[in-house]
C-alpha positions as CSV (number, residue, x, y, z in Angstrom):
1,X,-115.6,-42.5,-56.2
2,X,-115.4,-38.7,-55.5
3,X,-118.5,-37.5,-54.7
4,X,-120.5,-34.3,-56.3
5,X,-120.1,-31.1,-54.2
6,X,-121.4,-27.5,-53.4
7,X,-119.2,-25.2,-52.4
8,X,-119.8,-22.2,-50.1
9,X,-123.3,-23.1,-51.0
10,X,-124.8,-20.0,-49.6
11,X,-122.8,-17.5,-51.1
12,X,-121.8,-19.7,-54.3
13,X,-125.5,-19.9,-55.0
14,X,-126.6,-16.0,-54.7
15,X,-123.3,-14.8,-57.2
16,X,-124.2,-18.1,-59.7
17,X,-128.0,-17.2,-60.3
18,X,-127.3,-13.5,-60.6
19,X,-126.9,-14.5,-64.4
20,X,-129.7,-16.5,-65.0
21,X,-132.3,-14.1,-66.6
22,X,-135.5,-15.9,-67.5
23,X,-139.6,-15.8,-66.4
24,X,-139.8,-16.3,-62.6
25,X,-142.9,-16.5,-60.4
26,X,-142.6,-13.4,-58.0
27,X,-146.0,-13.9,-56.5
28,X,-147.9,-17.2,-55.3
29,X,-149.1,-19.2,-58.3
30,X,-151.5,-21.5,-56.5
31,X,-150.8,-25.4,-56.2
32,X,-147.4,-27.0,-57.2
33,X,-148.3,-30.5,-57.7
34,X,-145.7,-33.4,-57.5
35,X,-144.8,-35.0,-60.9
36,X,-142.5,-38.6,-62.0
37,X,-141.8,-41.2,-59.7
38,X,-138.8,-42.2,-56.7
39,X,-136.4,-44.4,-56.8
40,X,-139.1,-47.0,-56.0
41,X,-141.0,-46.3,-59.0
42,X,-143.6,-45.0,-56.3
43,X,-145.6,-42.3,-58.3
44,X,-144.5,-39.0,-55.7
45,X,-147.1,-37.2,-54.4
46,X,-147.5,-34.5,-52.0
47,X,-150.2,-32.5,-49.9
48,X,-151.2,-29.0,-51.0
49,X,-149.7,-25.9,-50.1
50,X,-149.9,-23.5,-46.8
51,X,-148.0,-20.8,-47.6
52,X,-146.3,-20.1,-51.2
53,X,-145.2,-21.1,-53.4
54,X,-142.6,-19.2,-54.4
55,X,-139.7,-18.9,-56.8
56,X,-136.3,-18.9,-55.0
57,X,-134.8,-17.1,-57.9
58,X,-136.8,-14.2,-56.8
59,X,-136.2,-14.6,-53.4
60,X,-134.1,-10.8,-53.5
61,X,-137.4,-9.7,-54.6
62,X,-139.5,-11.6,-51.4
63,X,-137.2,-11.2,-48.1
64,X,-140.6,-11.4,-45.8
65,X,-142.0,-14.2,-47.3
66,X,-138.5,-15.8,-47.3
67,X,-137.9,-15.1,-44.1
68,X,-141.0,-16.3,-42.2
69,X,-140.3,-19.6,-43.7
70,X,-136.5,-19.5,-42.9
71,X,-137.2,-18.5,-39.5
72,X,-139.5,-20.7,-37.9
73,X,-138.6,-24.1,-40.4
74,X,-135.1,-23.7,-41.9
75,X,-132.8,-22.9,-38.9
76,X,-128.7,-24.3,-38.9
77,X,-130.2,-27.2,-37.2
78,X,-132.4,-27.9,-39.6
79,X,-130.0,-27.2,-42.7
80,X,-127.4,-29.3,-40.9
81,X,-129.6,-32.6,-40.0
82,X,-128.9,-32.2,-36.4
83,X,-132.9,-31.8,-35.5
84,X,-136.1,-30.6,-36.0
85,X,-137.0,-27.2,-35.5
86,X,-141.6,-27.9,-35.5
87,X,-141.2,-31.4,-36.4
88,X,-139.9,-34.8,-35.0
89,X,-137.3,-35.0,-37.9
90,X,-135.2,-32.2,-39.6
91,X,-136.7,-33.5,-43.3
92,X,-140.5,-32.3,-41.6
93,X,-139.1,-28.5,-41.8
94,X,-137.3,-29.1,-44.4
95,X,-140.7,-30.6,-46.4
96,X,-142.1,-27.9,-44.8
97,X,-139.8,-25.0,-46.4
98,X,-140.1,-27.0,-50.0
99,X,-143.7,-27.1,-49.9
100,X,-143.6,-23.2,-49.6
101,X,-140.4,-22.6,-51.7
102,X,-140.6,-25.8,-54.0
103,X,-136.8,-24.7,-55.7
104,X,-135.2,-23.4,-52.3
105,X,-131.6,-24.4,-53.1
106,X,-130.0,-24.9,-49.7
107,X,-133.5,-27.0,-48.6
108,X,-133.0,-29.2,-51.3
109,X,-129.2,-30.2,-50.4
110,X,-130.2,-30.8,-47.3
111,X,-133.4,-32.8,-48.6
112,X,-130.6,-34.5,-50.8
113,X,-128.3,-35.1,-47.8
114,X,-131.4,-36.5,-45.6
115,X,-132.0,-39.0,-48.5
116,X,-128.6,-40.3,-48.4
117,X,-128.8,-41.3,-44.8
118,X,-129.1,-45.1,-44.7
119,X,-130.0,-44.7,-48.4
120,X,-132.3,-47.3,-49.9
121,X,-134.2,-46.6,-47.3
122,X,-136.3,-43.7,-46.2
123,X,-135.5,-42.6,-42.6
124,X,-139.0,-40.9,-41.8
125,X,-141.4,-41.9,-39.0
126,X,-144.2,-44.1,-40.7
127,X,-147.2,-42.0,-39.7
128,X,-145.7,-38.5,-41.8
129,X,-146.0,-38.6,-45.6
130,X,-142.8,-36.8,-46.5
131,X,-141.8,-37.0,-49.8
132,X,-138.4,-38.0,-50.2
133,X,-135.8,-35.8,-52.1
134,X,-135.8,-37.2,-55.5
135,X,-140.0,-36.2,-55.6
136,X,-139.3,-32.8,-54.2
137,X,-136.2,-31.9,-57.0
138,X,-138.8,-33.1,-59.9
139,X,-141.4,-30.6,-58.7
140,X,-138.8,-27.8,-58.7
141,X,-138.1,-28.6,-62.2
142,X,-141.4,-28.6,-63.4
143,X,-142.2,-25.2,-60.8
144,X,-139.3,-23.1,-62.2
145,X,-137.5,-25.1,-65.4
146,X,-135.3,-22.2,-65.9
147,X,-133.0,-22.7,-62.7
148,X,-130.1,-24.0,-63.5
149,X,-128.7,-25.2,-59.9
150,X,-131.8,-27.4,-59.4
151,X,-131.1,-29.9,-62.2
152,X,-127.7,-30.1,-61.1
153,X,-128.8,-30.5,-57.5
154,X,-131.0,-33.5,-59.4
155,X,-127.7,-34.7,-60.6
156,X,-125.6,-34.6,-57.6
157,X,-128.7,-37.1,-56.2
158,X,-128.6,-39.2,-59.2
159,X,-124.6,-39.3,-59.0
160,X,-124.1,-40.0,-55.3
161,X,-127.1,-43.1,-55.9
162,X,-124.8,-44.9,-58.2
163,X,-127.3,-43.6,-61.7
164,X,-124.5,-42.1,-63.3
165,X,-125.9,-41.8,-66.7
166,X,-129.4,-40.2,-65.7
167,X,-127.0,-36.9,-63.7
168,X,-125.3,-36.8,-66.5
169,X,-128.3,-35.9,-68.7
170,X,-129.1,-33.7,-65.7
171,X,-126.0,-31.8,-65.6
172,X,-126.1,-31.5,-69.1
173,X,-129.6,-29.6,-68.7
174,X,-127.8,-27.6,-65.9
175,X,-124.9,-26.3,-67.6
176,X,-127.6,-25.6,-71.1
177,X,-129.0,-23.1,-68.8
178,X,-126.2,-21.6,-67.3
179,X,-122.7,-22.6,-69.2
180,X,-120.7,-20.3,-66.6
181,X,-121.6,-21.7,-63.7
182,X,-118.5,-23.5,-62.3
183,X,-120.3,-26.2,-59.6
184,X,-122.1,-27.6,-62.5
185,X,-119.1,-27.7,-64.8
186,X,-117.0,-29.5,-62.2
187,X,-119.9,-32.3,-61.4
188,X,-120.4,-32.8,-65.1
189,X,-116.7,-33.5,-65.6
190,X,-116.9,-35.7,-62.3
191,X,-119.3,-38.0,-64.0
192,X,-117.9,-38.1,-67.3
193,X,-114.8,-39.6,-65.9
194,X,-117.1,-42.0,-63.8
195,X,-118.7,-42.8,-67.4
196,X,-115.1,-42.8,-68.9
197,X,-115.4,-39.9,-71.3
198,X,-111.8,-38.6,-70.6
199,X,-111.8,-36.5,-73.4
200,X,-114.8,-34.4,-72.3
201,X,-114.1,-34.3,-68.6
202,X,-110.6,-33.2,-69.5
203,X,-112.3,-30.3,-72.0
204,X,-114.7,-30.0,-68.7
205,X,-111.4,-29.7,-66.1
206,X,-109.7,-27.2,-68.3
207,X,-112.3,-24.3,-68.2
208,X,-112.6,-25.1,-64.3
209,X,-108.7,-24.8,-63.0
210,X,-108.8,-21.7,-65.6
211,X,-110.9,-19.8,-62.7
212,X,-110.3,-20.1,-58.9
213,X,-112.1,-22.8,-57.9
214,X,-110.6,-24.0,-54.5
215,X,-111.4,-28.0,-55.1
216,X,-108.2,-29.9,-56.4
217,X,-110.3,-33.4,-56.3
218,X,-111.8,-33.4,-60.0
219,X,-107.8,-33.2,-61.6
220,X,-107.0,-35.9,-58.9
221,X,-109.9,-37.9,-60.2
222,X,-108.6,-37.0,-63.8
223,X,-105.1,-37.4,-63.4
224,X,-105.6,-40.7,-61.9
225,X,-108.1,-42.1,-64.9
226,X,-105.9,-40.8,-67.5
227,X,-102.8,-42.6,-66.1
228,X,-105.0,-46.1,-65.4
229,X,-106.1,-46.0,-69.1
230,X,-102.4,-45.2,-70.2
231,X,-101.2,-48.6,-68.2
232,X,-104.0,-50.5,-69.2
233,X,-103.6,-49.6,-73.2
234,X,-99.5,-50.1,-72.7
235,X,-100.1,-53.4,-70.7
236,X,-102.2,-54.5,-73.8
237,X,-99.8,-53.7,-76.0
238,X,-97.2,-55.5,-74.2
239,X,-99.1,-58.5,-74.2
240,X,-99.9,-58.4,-77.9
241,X,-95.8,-58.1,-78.3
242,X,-95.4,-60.7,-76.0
243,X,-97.9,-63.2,-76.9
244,X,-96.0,-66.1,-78.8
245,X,-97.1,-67.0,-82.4
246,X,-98.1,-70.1,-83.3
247,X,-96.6,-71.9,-86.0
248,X,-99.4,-72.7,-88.8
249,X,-99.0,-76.0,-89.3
250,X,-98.6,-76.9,-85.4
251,X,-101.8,-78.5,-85.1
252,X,-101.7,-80.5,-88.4
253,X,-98.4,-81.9,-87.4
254,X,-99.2,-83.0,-83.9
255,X,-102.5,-84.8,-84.9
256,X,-99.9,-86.2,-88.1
257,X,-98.0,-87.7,-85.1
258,X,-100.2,-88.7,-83.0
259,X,-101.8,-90.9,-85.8
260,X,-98.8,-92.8,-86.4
C-alpha cells in the first residue's frame, strides 16, 4: 500500500495555511483538555498546561512564544526521532511542544511517526504518561477546528493504521476546509483507491497532476487499480463466454437412465 505523505513539510505547511482565514486563538486560552479515546479505546487524557497554549495558525503572529518552545524541546533531533532533547525519549519534547502548541503541525508528524514505531504498541518508558498521537491530534481538533492540515494529519494516522474508512471521513473534513490544499487532495485520492472508489480518486488525481506536485506514486497507485479492475471485469467476462451451457433436460435424462 502506498503510504500518506507530507511534502516539504515545513515550507508546504506555511504557503498551505496562508489561505485558511477563520477565528484563531492569538493569546493563551487557559486549559486544553484531551477529548475521545486511542486506539485502545483508553479514554485519552493529559496533564495541564505550562506554557500556552497556543494556536499554530497564529504562530506568524507569536515568534517568541514559538520559539522558546522550539528551542529548548523541538530541535532536528527531536523532529527526526533520533533523541531526546530534556527527556529520555524524543515523544517527551515532543508531548512537551503539544502541550504548549496543541495544533503544532510538524510536532504532530512526528508524534504520528513516533506512534508508528512498533505500532500496536506504545514505545514510552512506563513511569511517563505521554499520550500517544491519536489523543494529542483529537485535542487539536477540538483546540482549533478550523485547521485544515490537522484533520488530515488525523487521517494520514488513521490511513497508515490500516482504518481506511475513518481517514477518509477525516480527509474529507480536511479538504471542506481548505479545497486547494494539494497534500490533502492527494491522501484523499490515496484512500479512495484503497477503498476502491476509482472514479473519485481519479476526479481526485486529475486536479493534483494539473499543479506541480513532485510525487508520481498516487497515478502509479491509480494506474495500477484501474488496470486490475479492467482484467478482473474482462476475465469475468471471459468466463461467462466460456462457461459451457447445460442442456435442460440433462439431469432428467441421466436419472431416466440410471432408473432403467
Amino acid at each position: 500500500m502506498l503510504r500518506p505523505v507530507l511534502v516539504s513539510i515545513a515550507a508546504t505547511f506555511v504557503a498551505s495555511l496562508t489561505v485558511v482565514s477563520a477565528p484563531t486563538h492569538a493569546v493563551p486560552v487557559g486549559t486544553t483538555p484531551f477529548v475521545g479515546e486511542d486506539f485502545q479505546g483508553r479514554p485519552c487524557h493529559g496533564r495541564k498546561e505550562n506554557y500556552g497554549p497556543f494556536d499554530y495558525l497564529e504562530r506568524a503572529n507569536l515568534p517568541n512564544e514559538l520559539g522558546v518552545v522550539e528551542r529548548h524541546h523541538f530541535n532536528s533531533d527531536v523532529e527526526h526521532l533520533i533523541r531526546g532533547q530534556t527527556s529520555p525519549t524524543p515523544m517527551g519534547d515532543i508531548s512537551y511542544t503539544l502541550y504548549a502548541w496543541p495544533n503544532h503541525h510538524r510536532a504532530l508528524y512526528s508524534a504520528i511517526r513516533f506512534r508508528m514505531q512498533g505500532y500496536p504498541e506504545y514505545r514510552v518508558p512506563d513511569n511517563r504518561k505521554i499520550p500517544t498521537a491519536e489523543c494529542f491530534l483529537q485535542r487539536a481538533i477540538q483546540f482549533s477546528p478550523r485547521d485544515a492540515t490537522t484533520y488530515m494529519l488525523y487521517g494520514i494516522l488513521l490511513q497508515r493504521t490500516k482504518q481506511p474508512e475513518k481517514a477518509l471521513q477525516q480527509y474529507r473534513l480536511a479538504h471542506s476546509i481548505n479545497s486547494k490544499d494539494t497534500q490533502i487532495i492527494y491522501n484523499m485520492a490515496l484512500v479512495l483507491i484503497e477503498l476502491g472508489k476509482l472514479d473519485e480518486a481519479q476526479k481526485l488525481a486529475d486536479q493534483v497532476y494539473a499543479t506541480d506536485f513532485p510525487l508520481k506514486g498516487l497515478k502509479k497507485r491509480l494506474d495500477q487499480a484501474l488496470a486490475a479492475q479492467n482484467t478482473d471485469s474482462t476475465a469475468t467476462t471471459e468466463e461467462k463466454q466460456a462457461k459451457p451451457k447445460t442442456p435442460p433436460n440433462k439431469k432428467i435424462k441421466d436419472l431416466f437412465s440410471q432408473s432403467q
